[in-house]
N, C-alpha and C positions, 0 to 999 in steps of 0.2 A: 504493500500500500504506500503511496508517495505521499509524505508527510507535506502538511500542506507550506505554500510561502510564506515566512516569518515576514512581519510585516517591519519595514523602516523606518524611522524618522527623516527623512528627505529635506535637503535644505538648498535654496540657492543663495549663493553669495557675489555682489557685484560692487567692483573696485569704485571709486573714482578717477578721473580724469574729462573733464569739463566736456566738450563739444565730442571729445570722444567716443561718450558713451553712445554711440550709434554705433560702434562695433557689438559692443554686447548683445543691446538691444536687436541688432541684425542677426545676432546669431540664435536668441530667442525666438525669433519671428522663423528662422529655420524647425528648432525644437520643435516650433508648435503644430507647425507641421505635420512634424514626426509622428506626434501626441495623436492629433486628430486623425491619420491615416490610421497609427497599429489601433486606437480604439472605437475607432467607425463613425466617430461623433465629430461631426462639422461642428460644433458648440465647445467645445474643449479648449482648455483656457489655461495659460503658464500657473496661476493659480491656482488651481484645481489639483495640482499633482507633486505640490511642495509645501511640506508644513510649516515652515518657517522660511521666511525671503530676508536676508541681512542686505544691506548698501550703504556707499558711501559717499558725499558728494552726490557726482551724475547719477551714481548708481543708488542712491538714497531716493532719488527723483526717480527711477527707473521702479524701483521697489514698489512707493505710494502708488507709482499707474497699474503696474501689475495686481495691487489687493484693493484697488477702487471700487467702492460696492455701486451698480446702477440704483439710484435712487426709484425709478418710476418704472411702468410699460410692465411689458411681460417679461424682461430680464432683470428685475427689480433684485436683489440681493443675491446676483449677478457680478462677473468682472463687468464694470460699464466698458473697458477697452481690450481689446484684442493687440495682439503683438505688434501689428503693422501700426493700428494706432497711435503705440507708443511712441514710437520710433519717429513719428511725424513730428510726435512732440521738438523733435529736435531739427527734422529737415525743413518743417516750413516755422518753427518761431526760433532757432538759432541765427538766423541772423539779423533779429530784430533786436535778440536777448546780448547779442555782443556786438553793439551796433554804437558808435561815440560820435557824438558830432564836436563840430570843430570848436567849440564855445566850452566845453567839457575836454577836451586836450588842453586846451590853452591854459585854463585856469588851474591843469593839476599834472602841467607838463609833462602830459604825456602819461600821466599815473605815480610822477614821482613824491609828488606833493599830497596825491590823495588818492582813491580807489582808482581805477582805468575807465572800468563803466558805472552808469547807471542803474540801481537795481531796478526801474522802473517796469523797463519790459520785464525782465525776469517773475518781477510779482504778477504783474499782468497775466501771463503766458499761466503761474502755477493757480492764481485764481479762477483763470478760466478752464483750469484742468478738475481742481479742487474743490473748488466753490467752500460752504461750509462745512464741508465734512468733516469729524473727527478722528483721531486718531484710532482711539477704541471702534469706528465705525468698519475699521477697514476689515477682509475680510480673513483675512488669516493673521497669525501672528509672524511681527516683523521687529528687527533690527536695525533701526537706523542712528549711522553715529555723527557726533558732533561734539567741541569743545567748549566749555565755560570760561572766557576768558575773564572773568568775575571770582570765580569760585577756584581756579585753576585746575581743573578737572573733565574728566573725559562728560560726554551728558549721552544717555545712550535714551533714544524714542523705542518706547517697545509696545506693541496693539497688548498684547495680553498682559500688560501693568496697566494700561491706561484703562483696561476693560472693570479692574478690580478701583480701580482709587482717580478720583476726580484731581487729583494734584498731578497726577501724570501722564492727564490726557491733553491734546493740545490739538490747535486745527491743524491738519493733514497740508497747508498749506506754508502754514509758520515752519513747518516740518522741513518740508522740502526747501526753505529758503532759508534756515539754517544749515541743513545737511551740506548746501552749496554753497554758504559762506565764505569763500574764499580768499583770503588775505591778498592782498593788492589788486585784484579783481574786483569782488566786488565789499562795499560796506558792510560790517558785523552784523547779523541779525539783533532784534534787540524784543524780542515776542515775551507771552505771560499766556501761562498754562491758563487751564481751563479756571483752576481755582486762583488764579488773576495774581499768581506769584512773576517774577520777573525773571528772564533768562538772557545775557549779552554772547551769545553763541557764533562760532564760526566754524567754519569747514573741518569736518572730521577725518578729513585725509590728513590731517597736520599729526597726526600721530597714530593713526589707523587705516593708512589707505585702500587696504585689502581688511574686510572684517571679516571673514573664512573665521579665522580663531575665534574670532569674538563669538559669531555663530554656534561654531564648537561649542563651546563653553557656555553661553545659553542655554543650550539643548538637553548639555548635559546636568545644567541645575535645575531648569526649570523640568525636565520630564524623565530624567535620572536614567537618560540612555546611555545605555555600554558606547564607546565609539564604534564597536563591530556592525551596532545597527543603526549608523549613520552613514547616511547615501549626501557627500556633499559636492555641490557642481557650485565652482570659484571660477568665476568671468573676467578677465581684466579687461582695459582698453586700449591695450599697444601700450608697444616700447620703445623706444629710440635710446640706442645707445651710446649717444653722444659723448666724444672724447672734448676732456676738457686739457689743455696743452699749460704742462706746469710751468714753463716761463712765461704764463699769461698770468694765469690763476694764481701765482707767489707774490703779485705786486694788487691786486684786487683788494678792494676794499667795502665796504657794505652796500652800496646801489648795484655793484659788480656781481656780487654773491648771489642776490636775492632768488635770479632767476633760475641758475644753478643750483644752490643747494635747497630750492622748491623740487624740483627735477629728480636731485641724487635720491631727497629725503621718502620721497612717495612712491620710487621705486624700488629704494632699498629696502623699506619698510615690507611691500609687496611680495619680494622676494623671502623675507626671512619666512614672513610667515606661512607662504610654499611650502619653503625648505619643511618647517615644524609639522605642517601635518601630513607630510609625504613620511615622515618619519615617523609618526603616530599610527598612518593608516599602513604602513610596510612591517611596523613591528609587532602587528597583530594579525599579519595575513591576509588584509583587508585592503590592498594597495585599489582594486577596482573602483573600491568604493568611495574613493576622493577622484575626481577629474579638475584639472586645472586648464582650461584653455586661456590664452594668450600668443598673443602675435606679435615681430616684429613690424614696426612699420617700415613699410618702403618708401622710397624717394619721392615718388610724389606726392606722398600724404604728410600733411605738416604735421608735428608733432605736438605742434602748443594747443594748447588746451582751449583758447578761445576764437581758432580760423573758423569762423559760419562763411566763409566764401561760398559760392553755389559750387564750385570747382573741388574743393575740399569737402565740401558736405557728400558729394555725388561719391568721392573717391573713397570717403569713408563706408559709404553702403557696403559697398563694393568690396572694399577692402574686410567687411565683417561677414558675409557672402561666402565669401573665397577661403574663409579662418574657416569657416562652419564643415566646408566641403574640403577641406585641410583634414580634418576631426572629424570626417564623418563614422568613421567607427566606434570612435570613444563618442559621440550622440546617440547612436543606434545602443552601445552599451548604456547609454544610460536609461533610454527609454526603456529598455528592461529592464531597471532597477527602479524606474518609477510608476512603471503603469502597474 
């Protein structure tokens, strides 16, 4: 008699990296695919097949679209968006959301003086995604991180805390424009939970750019899984591994640094915590069970985080596309550990 499938705790985990996250997001939109071919359901949704979504930054943004409950109609508590919709989030309002006019260079030369952009559109863009939704509304439990530049401390948004206690529920909105907080990009978020406490937060790539681990660890406290029965898929957004030439960088000084050790810090951070759970899931014979996709990027794709050129937005589809069909066995593998 074949003993039946032990069931998983399933989780996806999604890096940041600003205008990027259309790779992931592209390679989601591949997934779901997948999802709705092996399970016969044109209705089948990234959400429906992962108990827990972590993100960071972009992918904090990426997260909220993915567990967005349809408010009304027959899809009513419901994902309201589908993969491709996601994804739009970024091809048609990135480059409105990293878009400076000349009267905001001038005044902040360029970013040096003061943020680069506007959060204007950005708020726009996640209210009209958002509206009032809460955090606890969303439809699964999530992970999204962010820092307290207040409290000096990491600030993690999680649906199943906000679900239990009014103090750490927050609009799905506030969420997402902290999670993308940015330092030099854009202004500090500066929101107040539900219960109208106050939070000065910024982008949670600044010390977690990859939350895979944080995930882990979640998972593990809140529903006291073995790591054997965790199925984790960890997204990044491309890499560039730009050499920086030590007789430039030994005479650099702090405006020089900024851009570089943004660059080093979010990648190396990234990486460790690869390394840590390849290690975790190898030392218990569970290697299948972590997939890490990541790409480098090639030459035509810019690497910085805020190009919304139509040119660069096209190349990024494209280039998340081509990652998926890269990986497409380690997808096909996962789909059997998710469905």
């Amino acid at each position: 008699m074949t003993e039946p499938k032990q069931k998983m705790t399933r989780i996806l985990s999604i890096d940041g990296g600003g205008i990027r996250g259309i790779i992931p997001g592209q390679i989601l939109v591949i997934l779901e695919e997948k999802l709705k071919a092996r399970t016969g359901n044109p209705d089948a949704r990234i959400a429906d097949f992962f108990d827990l979504i972590a993100g960071t930054s972009t992918g904090g943004i990426l997260t909220c679209a993915y567990l967005m409950p349809a408010k009304d109609g027959p899809e009513q508590n419901r994902p309201k968006f589908d993969a491709r919709q996601v994804v739009d989030l970024y091809l048609k309002r990135g480059g409105d959301i990293f878009s400076v006019s000349l009267g905001h260079k001038l005044r902040t030369m360029g970013g040096v003086l003061d943020e680069m952009y506007s959060a204007t559109e950005l708020e726009k863009a996640l209210d009209d995604y958002f509206g009032d939704t809460k955090l606890s509304e969303l439809l699964k439990p999530c992970l999204i991180t962010s820092y307290d530049i207040k409290r000096r401390m990491g600030h993690f948004f999680t649906q199943h805390d906000a679900a239990k206690r009014k103090g750490w529920d927050y609009l799905v909105k506030d969420v997402a424009r902290s999670t993308s907080a940015a330092p030099t990009y854009f202004q500090c978020s500066d929101i107040k939970s539900i219960s109208e406490v106050s939070y000065p937060l910024i982008d949670g790539g600044v010390f977690v750019n990859n939350p895979s681990l944080c995930a882990f660890a979640e998972v593990y406290k809140e529903y006291k899984t073995a790591p054997d029965q965790m199925v984790i898929l960890s997204l990044g957004t491309g890499y560039s591994k730009k050499e920086y030439d030590y007789d430039k960088a030994k005479d650099w000084g702090m405006i020089q640094w900024v851009k570089p050790i943004i660059d080093i810090m979010m990648s190396g951070v990234a990486e460790v915590v690869d390394y840590q759970l390849r290690q975790i899931f190898e030392s218990i014979g569970a290697h299948s069970h972590y997939v890490r996709i990541n790409t480098e990027l090639p030459i035509d794709v810019s690497p910085d985080m805020d190009d919304a050129s139509f040119k660069n937005l096209q190349a990024l589809k494209e280039l998340g596309t081509y990652t998926a069909q890269n990986f497409d066995k380690e997808l096909d593998a996962m789909v059997d550990l998710l469905v």
